[in-house]
N, C-alpha and C positions, 0 to 999 in steps of 0.2 A: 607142405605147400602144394604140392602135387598131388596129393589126394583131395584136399581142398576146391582147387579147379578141374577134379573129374566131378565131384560130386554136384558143382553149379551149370558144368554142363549138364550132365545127368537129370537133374532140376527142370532146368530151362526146356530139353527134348520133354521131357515128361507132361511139360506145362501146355506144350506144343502140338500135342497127343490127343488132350483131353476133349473125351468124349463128349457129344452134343448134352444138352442139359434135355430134360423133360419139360414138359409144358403141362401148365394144369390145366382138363378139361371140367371138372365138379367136384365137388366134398357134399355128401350128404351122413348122416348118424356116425361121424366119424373116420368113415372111409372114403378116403381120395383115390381119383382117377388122372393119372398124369400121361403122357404122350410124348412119344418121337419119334424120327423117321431115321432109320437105317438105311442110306443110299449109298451104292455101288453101283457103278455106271454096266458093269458086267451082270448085273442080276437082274430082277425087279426087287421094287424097292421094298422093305417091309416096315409097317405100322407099330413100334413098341408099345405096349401098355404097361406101366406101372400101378398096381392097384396094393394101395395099403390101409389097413384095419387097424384103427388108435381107439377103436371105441372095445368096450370089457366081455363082449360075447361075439359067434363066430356070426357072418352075417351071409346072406345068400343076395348075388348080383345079378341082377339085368343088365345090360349094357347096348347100345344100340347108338355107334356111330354115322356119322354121314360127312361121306370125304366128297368136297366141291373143288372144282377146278375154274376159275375163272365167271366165281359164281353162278355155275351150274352144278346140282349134284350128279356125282358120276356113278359113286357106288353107297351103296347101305352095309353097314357091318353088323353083324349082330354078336353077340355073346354073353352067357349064364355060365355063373362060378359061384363056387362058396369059398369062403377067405376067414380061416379061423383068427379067435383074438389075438391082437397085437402080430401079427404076418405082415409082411409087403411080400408082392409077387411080383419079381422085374423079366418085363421082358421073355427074350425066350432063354433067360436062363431057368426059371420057374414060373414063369408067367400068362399072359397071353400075347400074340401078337398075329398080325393081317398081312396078308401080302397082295395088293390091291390087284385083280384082273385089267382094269381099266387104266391104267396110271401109269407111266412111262417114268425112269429117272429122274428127267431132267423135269417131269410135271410136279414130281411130287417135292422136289427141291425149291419148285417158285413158290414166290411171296404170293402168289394167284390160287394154290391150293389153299384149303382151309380143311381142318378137323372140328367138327361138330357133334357132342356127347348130346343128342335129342333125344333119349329113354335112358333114366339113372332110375333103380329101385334100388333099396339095400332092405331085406327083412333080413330080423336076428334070427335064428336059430340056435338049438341046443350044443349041437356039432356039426361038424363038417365030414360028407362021409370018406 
């Protein structure tokens, strides 16, 4: 019985915990581009990207965001990666990710910011080097 109601606590912290979800910005030949923001009020904020490759060869990426604040663009983000088949790259455990110059906490946290993927290429390639 006692073990039982540590493990629903345990549960319920756990459930309580859970990390922001990604957002999708594009899928093009298979590979999807998804996004979130990691905020700490003690940092700046950083930009996660999730990029994963469903399609059967490695493919090489463009990427070219544009983060607006209160429907002005504030910054352009750019970035080129190659993503072999069947990979996801999360974040900054293996991935990419931004950490906006312009963008304060509490900006990047309102419903006023927006993420906009405005340049999606994916070419296949042989490998990845």
């Amino acid at each position: 019985m006692k073990h039982g109601i540590l493990l629903l606590l345990a549960l319920a912290t756990a459930a309580g915990c859970k990390a922001p979800q990604f957002i999708q910005a594009g899928e093009k030949d298979g590979v999807s581009v998804d996004y979130r923001w990691n905020i700490n009020a003690a940092k700046p904020p950083e930009l996660l990207l999730k990029i994963a490759n469903k399609s059967g060869s490695a493919q090489h990426l463009h990427l070219e965001l544009d983060l607006s604040y209160q429907a002005f663009t504030v910054e352009q983000l750019t970035a080129d990666t190659c993503i072999p088949a069947g990979r996801t790259f999360n974040g900054k455990l293996n991935g990419i990710y931004f950490i906006p110059k312009r963008l304060t906490p509490e900006q990047a946290a309102s419903p006023d910011t927006k993420v906009d993927l405005t340049e999606f290429t994916a070419t296949p390639v042989e490998s990845c080097p």
